[in-house]
CHARMM-style PDB file with segment names, atoms N, HN, CA, C and O in Angstrom:
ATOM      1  N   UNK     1     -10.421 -11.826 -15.298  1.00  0.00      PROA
ATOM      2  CA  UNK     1     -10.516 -11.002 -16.492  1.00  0.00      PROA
ATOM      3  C   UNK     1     -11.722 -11.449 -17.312  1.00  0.00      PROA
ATOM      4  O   UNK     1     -12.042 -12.610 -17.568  1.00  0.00      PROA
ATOM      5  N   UNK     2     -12.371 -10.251 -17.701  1.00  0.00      PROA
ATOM      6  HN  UNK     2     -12.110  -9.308 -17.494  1.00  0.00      PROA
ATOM      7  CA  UNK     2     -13.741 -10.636 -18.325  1.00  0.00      PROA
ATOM      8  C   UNK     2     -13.530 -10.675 -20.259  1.00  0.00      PROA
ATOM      9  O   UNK     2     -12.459 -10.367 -20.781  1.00  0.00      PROA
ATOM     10  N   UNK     3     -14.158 -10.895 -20.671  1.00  0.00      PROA
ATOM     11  HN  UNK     3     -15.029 -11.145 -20.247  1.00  0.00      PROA
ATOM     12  CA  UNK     3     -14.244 -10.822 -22.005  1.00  0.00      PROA
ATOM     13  C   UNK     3     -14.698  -9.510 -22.284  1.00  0.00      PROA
ATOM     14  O   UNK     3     -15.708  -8.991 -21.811  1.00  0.00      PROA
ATOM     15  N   UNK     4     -13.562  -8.790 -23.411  1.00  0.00      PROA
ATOM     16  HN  UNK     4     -12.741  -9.212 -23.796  1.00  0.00      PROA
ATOM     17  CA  UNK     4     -13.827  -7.431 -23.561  1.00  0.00      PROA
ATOM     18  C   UNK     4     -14.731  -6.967 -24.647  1.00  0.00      PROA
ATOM     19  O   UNK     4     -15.194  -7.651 -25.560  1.00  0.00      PROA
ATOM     20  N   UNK     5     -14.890  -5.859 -24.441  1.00  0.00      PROA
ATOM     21  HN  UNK     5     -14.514  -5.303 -23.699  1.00  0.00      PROA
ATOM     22  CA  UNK     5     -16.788  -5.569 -25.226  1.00  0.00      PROA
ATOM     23  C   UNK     5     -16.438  -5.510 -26.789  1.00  0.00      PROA
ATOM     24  O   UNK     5     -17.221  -5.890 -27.659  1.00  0.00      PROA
ATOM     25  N   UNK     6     -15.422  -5.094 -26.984  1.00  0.00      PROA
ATOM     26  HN  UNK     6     -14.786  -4.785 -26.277  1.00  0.00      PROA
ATOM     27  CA  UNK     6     -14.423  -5.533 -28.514  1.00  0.00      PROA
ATOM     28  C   UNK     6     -14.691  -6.773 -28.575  1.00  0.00      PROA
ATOM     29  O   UNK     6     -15.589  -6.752 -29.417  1.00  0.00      PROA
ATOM     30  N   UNK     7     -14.560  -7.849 -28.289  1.00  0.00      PROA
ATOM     31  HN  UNK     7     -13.830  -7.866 -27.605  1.00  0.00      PROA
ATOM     32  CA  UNK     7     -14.593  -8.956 -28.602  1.00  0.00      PROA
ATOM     33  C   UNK     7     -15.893  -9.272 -28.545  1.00  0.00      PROA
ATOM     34  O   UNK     7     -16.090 -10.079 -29.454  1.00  0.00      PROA
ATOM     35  N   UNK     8     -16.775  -9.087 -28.023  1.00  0.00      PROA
ATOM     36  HN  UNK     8     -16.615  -8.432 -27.285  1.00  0.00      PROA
ATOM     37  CA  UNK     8     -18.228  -9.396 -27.599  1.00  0.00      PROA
ATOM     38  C   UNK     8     -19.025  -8.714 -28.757  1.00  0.00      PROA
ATOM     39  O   UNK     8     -20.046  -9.305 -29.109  1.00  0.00      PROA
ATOM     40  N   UNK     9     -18.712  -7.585 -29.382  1.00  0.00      PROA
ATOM     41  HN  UNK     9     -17.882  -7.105 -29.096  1.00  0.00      PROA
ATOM     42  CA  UNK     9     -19.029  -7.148 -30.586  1.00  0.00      PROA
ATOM     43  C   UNK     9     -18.781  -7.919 -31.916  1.00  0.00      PROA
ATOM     44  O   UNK     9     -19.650  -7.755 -32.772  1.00  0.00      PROA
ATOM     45  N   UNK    10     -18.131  -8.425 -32.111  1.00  0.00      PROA
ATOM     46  HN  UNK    10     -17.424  -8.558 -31.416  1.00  0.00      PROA
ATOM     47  CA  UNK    10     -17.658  -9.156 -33.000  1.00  0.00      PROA
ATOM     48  C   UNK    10     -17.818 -10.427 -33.472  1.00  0.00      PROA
ATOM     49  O   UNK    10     -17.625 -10.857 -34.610  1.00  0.00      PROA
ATOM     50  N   UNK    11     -18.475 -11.416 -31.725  1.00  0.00      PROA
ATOM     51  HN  UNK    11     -18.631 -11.067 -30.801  1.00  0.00      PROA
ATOM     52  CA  UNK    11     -18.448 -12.400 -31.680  1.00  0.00      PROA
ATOM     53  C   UNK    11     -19.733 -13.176 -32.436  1.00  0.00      PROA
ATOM     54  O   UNK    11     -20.745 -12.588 -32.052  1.00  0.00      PROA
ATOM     55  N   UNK    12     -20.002 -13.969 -33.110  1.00  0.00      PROA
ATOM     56  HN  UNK    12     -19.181 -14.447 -33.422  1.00  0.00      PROA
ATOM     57  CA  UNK    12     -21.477 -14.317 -33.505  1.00  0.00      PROA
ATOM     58  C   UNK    12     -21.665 -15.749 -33.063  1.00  0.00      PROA
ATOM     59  O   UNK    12     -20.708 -16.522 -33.017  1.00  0.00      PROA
ATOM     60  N   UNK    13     -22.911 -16.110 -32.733  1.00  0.00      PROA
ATOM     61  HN  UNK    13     -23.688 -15.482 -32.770  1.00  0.00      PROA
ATOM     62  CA  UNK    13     -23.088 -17.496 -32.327  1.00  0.00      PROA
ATOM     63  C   UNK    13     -22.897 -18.284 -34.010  1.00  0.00      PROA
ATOM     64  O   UNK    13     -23.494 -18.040 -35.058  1.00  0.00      PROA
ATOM     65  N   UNK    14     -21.870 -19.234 -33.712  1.00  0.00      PROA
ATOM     66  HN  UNK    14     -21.385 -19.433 -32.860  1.00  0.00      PROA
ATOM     67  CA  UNK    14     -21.248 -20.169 -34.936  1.00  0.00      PROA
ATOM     68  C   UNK    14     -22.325 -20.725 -35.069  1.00  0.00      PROA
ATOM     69  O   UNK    14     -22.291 -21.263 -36.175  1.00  0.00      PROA
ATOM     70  N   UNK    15     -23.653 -20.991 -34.397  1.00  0.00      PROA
ATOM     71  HN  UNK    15     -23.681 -20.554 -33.498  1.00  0.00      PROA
ATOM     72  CA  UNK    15     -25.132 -21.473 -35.100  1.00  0.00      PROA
ATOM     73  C   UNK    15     -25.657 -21.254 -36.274  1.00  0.00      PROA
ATOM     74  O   UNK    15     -25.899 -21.928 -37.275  1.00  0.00      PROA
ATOM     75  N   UNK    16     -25.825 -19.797 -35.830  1.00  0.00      PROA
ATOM     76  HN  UNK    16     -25.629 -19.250 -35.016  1.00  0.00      PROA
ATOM     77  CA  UNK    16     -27.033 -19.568 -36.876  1.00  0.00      PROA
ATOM     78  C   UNK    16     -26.474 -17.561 -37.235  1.00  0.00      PROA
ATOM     79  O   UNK    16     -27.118 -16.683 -37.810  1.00  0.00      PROA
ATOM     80  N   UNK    17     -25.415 -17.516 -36.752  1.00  0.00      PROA
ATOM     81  HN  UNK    17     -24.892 -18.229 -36.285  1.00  0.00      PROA
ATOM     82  CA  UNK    17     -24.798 -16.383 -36.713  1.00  0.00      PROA
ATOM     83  C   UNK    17     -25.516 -15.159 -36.146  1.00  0.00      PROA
ATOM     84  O   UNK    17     -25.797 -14.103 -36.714  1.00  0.00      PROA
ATOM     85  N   UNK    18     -25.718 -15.503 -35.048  1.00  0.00      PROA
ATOM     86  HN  UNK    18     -25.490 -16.360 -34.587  1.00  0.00      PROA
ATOM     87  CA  UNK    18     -26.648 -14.032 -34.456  1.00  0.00      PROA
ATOM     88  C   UNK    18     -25.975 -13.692 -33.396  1.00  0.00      PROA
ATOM     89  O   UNK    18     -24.994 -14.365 -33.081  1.00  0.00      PROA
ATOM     90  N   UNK    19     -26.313 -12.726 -32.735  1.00  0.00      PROA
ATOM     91  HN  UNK    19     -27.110 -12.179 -32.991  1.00  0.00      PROA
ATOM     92  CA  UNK    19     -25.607 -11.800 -32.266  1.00  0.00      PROA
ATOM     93  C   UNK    19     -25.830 -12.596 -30.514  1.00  0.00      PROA
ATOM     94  O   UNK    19     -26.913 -13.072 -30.176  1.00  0.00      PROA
ATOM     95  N   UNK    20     -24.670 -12.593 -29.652  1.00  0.00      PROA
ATOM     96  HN  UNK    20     -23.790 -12.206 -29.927  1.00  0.00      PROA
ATOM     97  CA  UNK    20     -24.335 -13.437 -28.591  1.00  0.00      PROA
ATOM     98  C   UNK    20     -24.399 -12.107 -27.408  1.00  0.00      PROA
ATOM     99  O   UNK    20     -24.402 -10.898 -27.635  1.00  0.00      PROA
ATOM    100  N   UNK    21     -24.457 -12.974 -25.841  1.00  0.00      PROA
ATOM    101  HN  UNK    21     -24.455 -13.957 -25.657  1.00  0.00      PROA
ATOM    102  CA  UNK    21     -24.417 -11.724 -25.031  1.00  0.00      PROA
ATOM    103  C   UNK    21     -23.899 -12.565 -23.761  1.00  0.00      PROA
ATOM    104  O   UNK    21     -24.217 -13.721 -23.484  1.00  0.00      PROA
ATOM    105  N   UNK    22     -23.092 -11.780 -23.107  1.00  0.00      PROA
ATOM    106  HN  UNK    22     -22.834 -10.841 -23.333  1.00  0.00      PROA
ATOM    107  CA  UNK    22     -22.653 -12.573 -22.201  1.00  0.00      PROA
ATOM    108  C   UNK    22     -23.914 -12.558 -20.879  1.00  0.00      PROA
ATOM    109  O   UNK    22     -24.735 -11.669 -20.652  1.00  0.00      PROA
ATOM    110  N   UNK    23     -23.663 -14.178 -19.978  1.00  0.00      PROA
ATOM    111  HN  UNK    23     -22.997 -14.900 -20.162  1.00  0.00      PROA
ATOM    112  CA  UNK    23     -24.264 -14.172 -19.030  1.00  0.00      PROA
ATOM    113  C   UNK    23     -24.118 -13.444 -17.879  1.00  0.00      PROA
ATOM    114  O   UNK    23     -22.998 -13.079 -17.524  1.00  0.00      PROA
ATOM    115  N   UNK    24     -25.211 -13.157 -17.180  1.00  0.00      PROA
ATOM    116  HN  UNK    24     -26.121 -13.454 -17.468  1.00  0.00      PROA
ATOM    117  CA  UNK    24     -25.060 -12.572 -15.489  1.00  0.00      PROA
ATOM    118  C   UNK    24     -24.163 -13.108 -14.939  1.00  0.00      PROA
ATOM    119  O   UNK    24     -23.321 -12.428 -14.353  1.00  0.00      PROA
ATOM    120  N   UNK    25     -24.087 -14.552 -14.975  1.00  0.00      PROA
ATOM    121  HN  UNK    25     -24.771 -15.105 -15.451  1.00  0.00      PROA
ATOM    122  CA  UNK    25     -22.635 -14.444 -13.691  1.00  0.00      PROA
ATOM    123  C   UNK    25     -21.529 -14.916 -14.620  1.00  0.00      PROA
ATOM    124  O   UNK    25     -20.677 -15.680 -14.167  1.00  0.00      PROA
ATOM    125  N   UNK    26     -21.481 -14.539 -15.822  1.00  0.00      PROA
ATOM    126  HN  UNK    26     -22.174 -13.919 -16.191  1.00  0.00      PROA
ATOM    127  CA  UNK    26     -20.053 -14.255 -16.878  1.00  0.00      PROA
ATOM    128  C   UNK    26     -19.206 -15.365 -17.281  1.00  0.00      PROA
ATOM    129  O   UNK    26     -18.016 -15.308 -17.591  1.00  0.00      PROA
ATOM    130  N   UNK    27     -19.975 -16.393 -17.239  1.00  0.00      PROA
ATOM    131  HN  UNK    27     -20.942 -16.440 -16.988  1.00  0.00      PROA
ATOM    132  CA  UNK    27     -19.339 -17.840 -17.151  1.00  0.00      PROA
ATOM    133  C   UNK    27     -20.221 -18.291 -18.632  1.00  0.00      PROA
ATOM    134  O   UNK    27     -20.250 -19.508 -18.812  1.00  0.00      PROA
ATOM    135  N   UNK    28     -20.614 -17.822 -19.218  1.00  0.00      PROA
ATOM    136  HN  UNK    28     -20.590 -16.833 -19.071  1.00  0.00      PROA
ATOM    137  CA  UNK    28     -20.890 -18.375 -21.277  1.00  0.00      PROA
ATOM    138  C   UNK    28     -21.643 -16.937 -21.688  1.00  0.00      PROA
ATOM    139  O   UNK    28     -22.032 -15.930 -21.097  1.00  0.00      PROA
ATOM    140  N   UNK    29     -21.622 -17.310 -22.685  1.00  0.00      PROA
ATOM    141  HN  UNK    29     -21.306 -18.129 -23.165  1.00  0.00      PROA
ATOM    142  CA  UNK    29     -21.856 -16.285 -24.118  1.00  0.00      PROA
ATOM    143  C   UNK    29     -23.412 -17.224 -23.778  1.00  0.00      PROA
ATOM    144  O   UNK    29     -23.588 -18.246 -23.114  1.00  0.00      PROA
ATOM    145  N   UNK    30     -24.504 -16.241 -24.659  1.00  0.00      PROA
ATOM    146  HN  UNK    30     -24.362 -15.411 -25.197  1.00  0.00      PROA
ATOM    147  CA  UNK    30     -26.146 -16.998 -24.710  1.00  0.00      PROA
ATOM    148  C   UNK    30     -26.284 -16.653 -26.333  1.00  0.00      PROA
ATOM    149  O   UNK    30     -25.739 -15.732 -26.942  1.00  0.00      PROA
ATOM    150  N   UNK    31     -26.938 -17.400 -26.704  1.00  0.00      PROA
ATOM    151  HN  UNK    31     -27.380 -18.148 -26.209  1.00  0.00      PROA
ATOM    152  CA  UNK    31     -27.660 -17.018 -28.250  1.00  0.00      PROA
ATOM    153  C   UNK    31     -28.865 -17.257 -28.088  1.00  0.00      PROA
ATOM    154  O   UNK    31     -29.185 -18.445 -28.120  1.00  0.00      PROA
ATOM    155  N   UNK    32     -29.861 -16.298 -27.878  1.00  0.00      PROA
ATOM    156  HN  UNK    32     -29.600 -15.333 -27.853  1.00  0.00      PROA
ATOM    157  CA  UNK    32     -31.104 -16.229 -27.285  1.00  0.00      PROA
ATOM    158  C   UNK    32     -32.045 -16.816 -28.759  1.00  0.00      PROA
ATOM    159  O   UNK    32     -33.173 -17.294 -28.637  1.00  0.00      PROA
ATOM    160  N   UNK    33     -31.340 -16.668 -30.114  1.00  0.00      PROA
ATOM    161  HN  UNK    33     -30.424 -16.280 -30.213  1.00  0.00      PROA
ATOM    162  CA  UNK    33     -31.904 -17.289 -30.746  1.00  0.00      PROA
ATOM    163  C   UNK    33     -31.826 -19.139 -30.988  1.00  0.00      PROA
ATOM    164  O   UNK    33     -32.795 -19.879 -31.157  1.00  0.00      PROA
ATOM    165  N   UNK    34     -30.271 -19.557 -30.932  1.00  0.00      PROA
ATOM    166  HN  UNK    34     -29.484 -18.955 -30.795  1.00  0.00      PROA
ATOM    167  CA  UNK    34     -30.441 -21.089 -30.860  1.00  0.00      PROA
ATOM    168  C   UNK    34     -30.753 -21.598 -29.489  1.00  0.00      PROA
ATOM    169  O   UNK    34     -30.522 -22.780 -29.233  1.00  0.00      PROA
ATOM    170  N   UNK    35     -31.324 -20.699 -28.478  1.00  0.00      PROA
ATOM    171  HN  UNK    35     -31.512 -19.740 -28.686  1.00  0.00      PROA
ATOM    172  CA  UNK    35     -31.381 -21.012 -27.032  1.00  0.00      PROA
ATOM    173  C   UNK    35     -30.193 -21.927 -26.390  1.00  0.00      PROA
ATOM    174  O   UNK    35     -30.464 -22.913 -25.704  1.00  0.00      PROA
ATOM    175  N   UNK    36     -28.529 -21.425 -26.733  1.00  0.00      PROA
ATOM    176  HN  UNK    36     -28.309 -20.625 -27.290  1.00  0.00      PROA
ATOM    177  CA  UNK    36     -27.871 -22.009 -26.476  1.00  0.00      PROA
ATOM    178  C   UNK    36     -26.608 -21.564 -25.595  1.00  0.00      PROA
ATOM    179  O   UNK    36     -26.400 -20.351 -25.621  1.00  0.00      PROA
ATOM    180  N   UNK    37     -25.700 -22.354 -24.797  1.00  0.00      PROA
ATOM    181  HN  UNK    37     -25.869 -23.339 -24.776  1.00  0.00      PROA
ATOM    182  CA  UNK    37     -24.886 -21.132 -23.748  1.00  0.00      PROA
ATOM    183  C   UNK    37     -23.601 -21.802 -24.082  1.00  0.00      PROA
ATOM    184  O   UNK    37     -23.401 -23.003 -23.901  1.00  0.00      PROA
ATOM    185  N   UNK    38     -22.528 -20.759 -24.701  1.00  0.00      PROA
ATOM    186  HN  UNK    38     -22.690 -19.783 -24.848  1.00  0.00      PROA
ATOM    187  CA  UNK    38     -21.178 -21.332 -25.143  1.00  0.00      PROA
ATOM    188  C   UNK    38     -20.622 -20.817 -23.655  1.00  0.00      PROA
ATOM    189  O   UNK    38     -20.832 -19.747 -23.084  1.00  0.00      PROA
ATOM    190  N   UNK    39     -19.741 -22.114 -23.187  1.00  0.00      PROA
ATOM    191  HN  UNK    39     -19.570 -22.984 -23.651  1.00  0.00      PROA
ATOM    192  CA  UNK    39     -19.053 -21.696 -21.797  1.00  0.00      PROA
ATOM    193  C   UNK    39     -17.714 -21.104 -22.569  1.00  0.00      PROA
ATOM    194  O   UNK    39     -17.273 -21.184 -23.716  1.00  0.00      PROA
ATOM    195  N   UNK    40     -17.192 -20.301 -21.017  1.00  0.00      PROA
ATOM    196  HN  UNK    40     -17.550 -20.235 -20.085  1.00  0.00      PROA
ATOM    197  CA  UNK    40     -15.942 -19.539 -21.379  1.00  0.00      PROA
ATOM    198  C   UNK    40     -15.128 -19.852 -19.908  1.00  0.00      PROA
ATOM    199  O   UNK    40     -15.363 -19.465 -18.764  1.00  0.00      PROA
ATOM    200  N   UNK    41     -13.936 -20.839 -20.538  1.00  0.00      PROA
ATOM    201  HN  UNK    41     -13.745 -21.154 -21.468  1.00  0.00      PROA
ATOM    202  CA  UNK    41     -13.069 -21.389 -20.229  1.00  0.00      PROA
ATOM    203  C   UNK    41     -11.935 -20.548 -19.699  1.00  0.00      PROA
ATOM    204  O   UNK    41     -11.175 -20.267 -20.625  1.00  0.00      PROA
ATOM    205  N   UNK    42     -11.530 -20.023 -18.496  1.00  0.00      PROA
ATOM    206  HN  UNK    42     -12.148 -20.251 -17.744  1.00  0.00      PROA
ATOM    207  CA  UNK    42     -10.126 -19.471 -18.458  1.00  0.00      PROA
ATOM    208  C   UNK    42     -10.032 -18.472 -19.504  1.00  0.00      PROA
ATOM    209  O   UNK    42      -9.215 -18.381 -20.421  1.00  0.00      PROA
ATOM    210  N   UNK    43     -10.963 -17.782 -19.214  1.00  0.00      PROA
ATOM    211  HN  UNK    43     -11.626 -17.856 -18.469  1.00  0.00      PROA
ATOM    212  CA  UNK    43     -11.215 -16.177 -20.362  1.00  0.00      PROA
ATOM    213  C   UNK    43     -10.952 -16.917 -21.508  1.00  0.00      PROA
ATOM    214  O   UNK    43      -9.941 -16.561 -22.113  1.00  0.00      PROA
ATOM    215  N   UNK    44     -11.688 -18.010 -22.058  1.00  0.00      PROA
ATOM    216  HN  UNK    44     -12.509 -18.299 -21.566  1.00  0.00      PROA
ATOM    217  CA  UNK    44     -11.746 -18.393 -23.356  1.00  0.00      PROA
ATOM    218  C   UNK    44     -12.920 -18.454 -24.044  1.00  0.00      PROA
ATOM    219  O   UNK    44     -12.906 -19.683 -23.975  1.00  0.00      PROA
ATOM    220  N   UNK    45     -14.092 -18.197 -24.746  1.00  0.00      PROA
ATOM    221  HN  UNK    45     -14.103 -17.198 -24.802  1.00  0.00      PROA
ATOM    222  CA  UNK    45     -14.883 -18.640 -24.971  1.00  0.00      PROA
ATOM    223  C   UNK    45     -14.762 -20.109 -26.129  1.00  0.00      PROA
ATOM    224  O   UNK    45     -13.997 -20.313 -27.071  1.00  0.00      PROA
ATOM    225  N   UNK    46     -15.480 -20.643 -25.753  1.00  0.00      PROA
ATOM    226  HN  UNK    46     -16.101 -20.477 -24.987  1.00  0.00      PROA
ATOM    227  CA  UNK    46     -15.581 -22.213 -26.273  1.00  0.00      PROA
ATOM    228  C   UNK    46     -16.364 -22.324 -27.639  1.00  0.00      PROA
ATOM    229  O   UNK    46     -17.207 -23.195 -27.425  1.00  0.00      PROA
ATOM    230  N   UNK    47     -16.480 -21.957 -28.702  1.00  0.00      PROA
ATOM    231  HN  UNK    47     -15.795 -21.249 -28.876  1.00  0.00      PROA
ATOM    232  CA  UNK    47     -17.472 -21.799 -29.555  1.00  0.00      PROA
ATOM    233  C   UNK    47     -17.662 -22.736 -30.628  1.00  0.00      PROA
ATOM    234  O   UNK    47     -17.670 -22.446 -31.824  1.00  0.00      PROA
ATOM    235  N   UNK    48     -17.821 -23.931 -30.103  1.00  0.00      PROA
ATOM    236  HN  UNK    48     -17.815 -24.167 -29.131  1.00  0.00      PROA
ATOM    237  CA  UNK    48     -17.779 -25.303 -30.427  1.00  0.00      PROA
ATOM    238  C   UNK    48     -19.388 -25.339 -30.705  1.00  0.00      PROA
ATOM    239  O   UNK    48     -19.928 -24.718 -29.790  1.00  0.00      PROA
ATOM    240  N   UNK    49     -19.965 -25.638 -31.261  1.00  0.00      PROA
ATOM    241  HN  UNK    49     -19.526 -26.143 -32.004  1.00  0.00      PROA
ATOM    242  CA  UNK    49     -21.901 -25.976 -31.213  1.00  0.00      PROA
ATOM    243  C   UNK    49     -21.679 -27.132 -30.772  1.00  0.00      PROA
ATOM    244  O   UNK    49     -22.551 -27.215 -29.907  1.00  0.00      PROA
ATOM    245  N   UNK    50     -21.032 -28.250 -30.752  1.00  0.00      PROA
ATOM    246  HN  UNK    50     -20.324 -28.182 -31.455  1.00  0.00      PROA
ATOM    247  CA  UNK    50     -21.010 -29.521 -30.160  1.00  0.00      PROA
ATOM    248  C   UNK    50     -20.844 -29.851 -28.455  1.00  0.00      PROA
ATOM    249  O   UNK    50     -21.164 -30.827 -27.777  1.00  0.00      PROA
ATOM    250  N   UNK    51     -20.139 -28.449 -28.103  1.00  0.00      PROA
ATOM    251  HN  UNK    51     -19.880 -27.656 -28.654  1.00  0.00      PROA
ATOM    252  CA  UNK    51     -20.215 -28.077 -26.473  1.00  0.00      PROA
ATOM    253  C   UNK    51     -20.988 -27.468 -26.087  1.00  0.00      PROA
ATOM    254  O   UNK    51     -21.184 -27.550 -24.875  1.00  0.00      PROA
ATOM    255  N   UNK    52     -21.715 -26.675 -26.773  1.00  0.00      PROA
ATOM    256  HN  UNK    52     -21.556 -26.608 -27.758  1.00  0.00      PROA
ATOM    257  CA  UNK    52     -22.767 -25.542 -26.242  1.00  0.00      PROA
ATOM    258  C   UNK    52     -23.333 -26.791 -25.188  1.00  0.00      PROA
ATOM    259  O   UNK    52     -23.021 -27.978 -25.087  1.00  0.00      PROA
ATOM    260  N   UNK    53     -24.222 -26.008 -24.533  1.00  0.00      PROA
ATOM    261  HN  UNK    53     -24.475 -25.044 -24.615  1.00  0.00      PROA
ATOM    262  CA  UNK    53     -25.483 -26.704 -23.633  1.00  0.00      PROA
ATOM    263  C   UNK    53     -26.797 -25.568 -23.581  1.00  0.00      PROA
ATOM    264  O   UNK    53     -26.797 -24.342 -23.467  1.00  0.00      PROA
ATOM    265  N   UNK    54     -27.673 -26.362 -23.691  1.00  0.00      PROA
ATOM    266  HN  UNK    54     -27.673 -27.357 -23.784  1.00  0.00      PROA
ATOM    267  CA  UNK    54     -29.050 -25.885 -23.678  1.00  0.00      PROA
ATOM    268  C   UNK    54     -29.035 -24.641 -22.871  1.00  0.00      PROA
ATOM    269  O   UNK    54     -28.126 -24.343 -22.096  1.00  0.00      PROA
ATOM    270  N   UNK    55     -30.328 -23.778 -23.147  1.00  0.00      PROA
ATOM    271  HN  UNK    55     -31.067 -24.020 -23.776  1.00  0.00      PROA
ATOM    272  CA  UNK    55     -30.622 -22.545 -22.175  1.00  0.00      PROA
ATOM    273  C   UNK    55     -31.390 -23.053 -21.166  1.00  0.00      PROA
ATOM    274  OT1 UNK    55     -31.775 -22.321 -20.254  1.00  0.00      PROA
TER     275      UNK     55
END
């Protein structure tokens, strides 16, 4: 189960609050502005800035 586009609308990178997009192979959210990739856990997204990992 993927993360639904309702939720993906809504979602903002807890950075710098900009607008997030999920990856090609659907495994993190990207914030192309903090160049950062929140993983998504068991259809969870993780939106920790202390877990992110680099782009």
């Amino acid at each position: 189960m993927a993360i639904s586009k309702e939720l993906l609308e809504i979602l903002r990178c807890p950075k710098c609050k900009g607008e997030i997009s999920l990856n090609s192979e659907q495994t993190g959210l990207v914030c192309q502005e903090c160049r950062l990739v929140y993983e998504i856990r068991e259809d969870i997204p993780i939106m920790l800035i202390d877990e992110a990992k680099p782009l």
